[in-house]
C-alpha positions in Angstrom: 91.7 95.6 -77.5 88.6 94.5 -75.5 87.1 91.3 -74.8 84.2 91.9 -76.6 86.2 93.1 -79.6 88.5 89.7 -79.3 85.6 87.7 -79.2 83.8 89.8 -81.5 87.1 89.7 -84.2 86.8 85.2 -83.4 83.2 84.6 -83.8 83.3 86.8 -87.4 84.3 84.0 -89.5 80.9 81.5 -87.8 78.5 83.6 -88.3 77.7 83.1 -92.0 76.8 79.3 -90.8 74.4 80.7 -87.9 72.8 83.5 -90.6 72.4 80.1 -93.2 70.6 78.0 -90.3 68.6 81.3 -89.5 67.8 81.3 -93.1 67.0 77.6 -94.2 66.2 76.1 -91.0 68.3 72.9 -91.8 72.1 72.3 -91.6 71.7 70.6 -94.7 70.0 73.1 -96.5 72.8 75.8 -94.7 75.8 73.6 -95.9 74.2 73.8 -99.4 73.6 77.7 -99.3 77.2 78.2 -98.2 78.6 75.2 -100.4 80.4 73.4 -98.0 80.0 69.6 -95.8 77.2 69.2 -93.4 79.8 68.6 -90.7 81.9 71.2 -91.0 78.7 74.1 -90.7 77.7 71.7 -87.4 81.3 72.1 -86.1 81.0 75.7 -86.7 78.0 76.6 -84.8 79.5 74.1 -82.2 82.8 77.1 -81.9 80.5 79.7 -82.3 78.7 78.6 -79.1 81.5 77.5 -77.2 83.2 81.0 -78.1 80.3 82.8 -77.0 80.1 81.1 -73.8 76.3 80.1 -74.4 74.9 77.9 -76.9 73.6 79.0 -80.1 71.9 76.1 -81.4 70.5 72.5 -79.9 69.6 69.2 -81.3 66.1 68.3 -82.2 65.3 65.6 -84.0 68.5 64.4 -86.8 69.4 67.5 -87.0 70.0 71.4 -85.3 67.8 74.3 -84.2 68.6 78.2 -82.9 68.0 78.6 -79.1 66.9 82.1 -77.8 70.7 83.3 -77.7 71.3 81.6 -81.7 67.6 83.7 -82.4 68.7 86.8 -80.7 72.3 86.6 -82.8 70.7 85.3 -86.1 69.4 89.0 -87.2 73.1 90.6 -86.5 74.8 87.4 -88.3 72.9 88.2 -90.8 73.5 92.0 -91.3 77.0 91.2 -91.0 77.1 88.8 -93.7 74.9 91.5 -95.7 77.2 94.0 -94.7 80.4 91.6 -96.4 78.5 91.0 -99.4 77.8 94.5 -99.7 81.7 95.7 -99.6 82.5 92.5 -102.0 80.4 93.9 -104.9 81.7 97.8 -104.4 84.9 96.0 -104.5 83.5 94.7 -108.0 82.0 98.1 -108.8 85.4 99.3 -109.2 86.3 97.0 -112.4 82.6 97.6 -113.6 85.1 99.0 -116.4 86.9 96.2 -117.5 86.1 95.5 -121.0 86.1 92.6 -123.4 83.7 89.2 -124.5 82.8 86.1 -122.3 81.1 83.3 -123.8 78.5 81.5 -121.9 77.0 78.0 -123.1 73.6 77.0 -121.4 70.9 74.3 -122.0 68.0 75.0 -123.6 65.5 74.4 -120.3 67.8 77.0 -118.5 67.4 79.7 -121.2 63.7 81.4 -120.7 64.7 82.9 -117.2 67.6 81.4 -115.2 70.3 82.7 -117.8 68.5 86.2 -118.2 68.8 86.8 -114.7 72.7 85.7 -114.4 73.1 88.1 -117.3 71.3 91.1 -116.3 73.1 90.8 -113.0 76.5 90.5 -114.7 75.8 93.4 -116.6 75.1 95.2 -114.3 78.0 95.1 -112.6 80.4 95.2 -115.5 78.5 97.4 -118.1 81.8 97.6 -120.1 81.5 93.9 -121.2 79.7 92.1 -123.6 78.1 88.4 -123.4 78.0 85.7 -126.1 75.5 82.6 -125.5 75.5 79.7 -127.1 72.0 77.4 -126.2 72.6 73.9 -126.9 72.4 70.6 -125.6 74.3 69.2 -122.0 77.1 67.2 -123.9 77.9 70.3 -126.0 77.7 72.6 -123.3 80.1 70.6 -121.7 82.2 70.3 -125.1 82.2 73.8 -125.6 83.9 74.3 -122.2 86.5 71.9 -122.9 87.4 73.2 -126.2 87.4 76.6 -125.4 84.5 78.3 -127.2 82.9 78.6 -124.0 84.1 79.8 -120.7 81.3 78.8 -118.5 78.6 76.3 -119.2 75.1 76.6 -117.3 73.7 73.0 -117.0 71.4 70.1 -115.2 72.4 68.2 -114.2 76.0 68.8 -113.3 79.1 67.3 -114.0 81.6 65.7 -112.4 85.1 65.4 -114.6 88.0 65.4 -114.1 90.0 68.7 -115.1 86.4 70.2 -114.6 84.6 72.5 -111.4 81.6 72.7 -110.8 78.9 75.2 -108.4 75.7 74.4 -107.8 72.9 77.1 -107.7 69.7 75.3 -107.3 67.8 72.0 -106.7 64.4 72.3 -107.9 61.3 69.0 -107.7 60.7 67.5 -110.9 57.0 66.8 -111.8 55.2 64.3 -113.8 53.1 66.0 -116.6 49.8 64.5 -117.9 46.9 65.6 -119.5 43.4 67.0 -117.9 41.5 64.1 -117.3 44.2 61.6 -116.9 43.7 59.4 -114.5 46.8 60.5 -112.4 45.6 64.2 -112.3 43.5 64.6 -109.2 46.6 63.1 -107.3 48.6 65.2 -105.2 51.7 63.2 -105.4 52.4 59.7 -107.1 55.5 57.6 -107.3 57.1 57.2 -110.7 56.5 53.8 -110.3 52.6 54.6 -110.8 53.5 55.6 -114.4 55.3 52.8 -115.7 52.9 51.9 -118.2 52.3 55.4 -119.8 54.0 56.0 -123.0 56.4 59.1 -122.1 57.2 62.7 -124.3 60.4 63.3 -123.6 63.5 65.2 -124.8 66.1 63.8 -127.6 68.9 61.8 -126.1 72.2 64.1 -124.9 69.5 66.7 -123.2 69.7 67.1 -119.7 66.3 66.0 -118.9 66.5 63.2 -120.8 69.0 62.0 -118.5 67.2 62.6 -115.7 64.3 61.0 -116.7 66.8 57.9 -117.9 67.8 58.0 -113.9 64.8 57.9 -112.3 63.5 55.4 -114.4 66.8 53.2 -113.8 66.5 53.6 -110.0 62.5 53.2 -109.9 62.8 49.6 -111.9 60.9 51.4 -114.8 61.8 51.2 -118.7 60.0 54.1 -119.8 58.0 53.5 -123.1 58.8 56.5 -125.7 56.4 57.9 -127.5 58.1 61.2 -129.2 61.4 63.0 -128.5 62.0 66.3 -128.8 63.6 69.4 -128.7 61.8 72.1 -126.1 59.9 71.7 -123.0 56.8 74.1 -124.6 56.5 71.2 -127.4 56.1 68.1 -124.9 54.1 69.9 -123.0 51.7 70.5 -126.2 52.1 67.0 -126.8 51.3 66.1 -123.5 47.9 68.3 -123.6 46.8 66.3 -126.7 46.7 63.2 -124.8 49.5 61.1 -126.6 51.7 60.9 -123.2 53.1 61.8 -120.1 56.4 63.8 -119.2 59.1 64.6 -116.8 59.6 68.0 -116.3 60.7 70.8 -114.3 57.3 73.0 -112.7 55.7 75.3 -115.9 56.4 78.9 -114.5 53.4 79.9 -116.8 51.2 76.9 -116.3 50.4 74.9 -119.8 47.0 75.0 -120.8 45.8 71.6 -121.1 47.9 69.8 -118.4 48.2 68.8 -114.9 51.7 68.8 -112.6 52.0 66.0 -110.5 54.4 66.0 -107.5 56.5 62.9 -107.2 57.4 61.2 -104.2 60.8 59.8 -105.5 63.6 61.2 -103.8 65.8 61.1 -107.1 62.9 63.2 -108.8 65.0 66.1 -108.9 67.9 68.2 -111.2 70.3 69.9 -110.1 70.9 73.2 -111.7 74.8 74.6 -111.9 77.4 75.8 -113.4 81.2 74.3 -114.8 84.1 75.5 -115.9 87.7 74.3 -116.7 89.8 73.9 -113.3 92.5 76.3 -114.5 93.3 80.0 -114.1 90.1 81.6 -115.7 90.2 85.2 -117.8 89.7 88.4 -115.7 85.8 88.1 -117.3 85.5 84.7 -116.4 86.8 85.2 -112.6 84.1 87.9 -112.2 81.0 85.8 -113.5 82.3 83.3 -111.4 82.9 85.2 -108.4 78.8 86.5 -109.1 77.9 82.8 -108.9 79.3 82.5 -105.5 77.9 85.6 -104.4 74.5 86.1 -106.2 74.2 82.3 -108.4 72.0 80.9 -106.1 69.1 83.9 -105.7 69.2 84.6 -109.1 68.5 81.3 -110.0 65.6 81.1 -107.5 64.1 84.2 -108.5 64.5 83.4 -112.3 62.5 79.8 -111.6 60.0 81.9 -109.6 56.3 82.1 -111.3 55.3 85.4 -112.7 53.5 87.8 -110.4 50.0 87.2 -110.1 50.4 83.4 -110.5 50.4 80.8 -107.9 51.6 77.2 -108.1 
């Protein structure tokens, strides 16, 4: 064996953190694509330099940046991560035959496009199965799971439990939602704070959202007056157009007739979207829809919270 093939044959198992930086731009961001500590993707492109015999990336700022070498390298890492993924899923192809039911529970907020897209893909890979969904609220997602009448719940924000595992797909800004003409809606951004005396339309206790909105208020100093709860996002936003409050809510792919989106500067204005499932040995279904998540979870999910063509937020 050559050196180039030895070295080659080393540097194979770095290069998915170099293709992440190449990809994000930020070790954090990387370390969240490939699901793993910030540290451990620095210590990565740290061997992957030092194995190389040049250096790959440099500091600027608090955190990392490609130099030429790491710029020339990122569009092979790349392919060759490409090139993995790509064997992984004929791998897959070849139990596109297995047969039988999986059970997915999901939250409501999650069920216009995020779940559509995880199915389609599953489908598509295993055309031999068959999918039952159960939409409900967080807890019963979450219950379902640990009784057994679901195999895999889709939720925000995610859970940490014991006996329980967890993948997250996507991070995506909350928004404050008011009404045309509000006195908030020519702002670009506003702290939550701002809207501490608007009466709120929010979503029944036990909803995901609901508990977000519940945390930010808690760590903004806010108690949130309450003005109606309900069941769907499409309602409060109704609501919200009408003039009788104000709402936390993820971005409206469609765009609600009537109402503004307000970015907020709040760090903790955010929900994280994921998946659970019992730490134990999963079905041979199960295994593969989590084995898509790994692979695909996280671009699905961004495509499915994407805006329809011809729309622009």
């Amino acid at each position: 064996m050559s050196n180039v093939d030895a070295t080659a044959r080393n540097v194979l198992p770095m290069l998915p953190a170099l293709a992440a930086l190449a990809e994000t731009g930020q070790t954090l961001a990387a370390a969240d694509l490939l699901q793993m500590p910030q540290p451990t993707v620095s210590r990565m492109l740290g061997r992957l330099g030092r194995e190389l015999g040049v250096d790959v990336v440099e500091r600027h700022g608090r955190g990392l940046r490609l130099t030429r070498a790491g710029e020339a390298l990122a569009p092979h890492a790349a392919a060759a991560v490409a090139a993995a993924t790509a064997g992984i899923e004929a791998v897959q192809a070849q139990e596109s035959g297995a047969r039988g039911r999986i059970a997915l529970a999901f939250q409501s907020t999650l069920g216009e496009r995020v779940v559509p897209a995880l199915v389609r893909a599953f489908l598509q890979e295993h055309p031999g199965a068959s999918v039952d969904l159960i939409q409900t609220s967080r807890p019963r997602c979450l219950a379902a799971v640990a009784d057994g009448t679901a195999e895999i719940a889709l939720i925000s924000p995610l859970e940490e439990a014991s006996g329980m595992r967890q993948w997250r797909l996507h991070t995506e800004p909350l928004v404050l939602v008011v009404p045309t003409g509000h006195r908030l809606s020519t702002r670009a951004r506003v702290s939550f704070e701002e809207a501490a005396e608007e009466t709120f339309i929010c979503m029944k206790r036990g909803y995901g959202m609901r508990t977000l909105l519940e945390d930010l208020a808690q760590a903004s100093g806010v108690t949130p007056t309450i003005g109606f709860e309900g069941d769907d996002l499409a309602t409060l936003r109704g609501l919200v157009s009408a003039g009788l409050g104000v709402s936390l809510a993820p971005r409206d792919p469609h765009g609600a007739t009537g109402c503004v989106e307000v970015s907020l500067t709040n760090p903790e204005a955010v929900r994280h979207i994921g998946a659970c499932w019992l730490d134990r040995r999963p079905s041979t279904l199960a295994a593969a829809f989590q084995d898509l998540l790994r692979r695909r979870g996280r671009r699905l999910t961004e495509i499915g919270l994407r805006p329809p063509a011809g729309r622009v937020t």
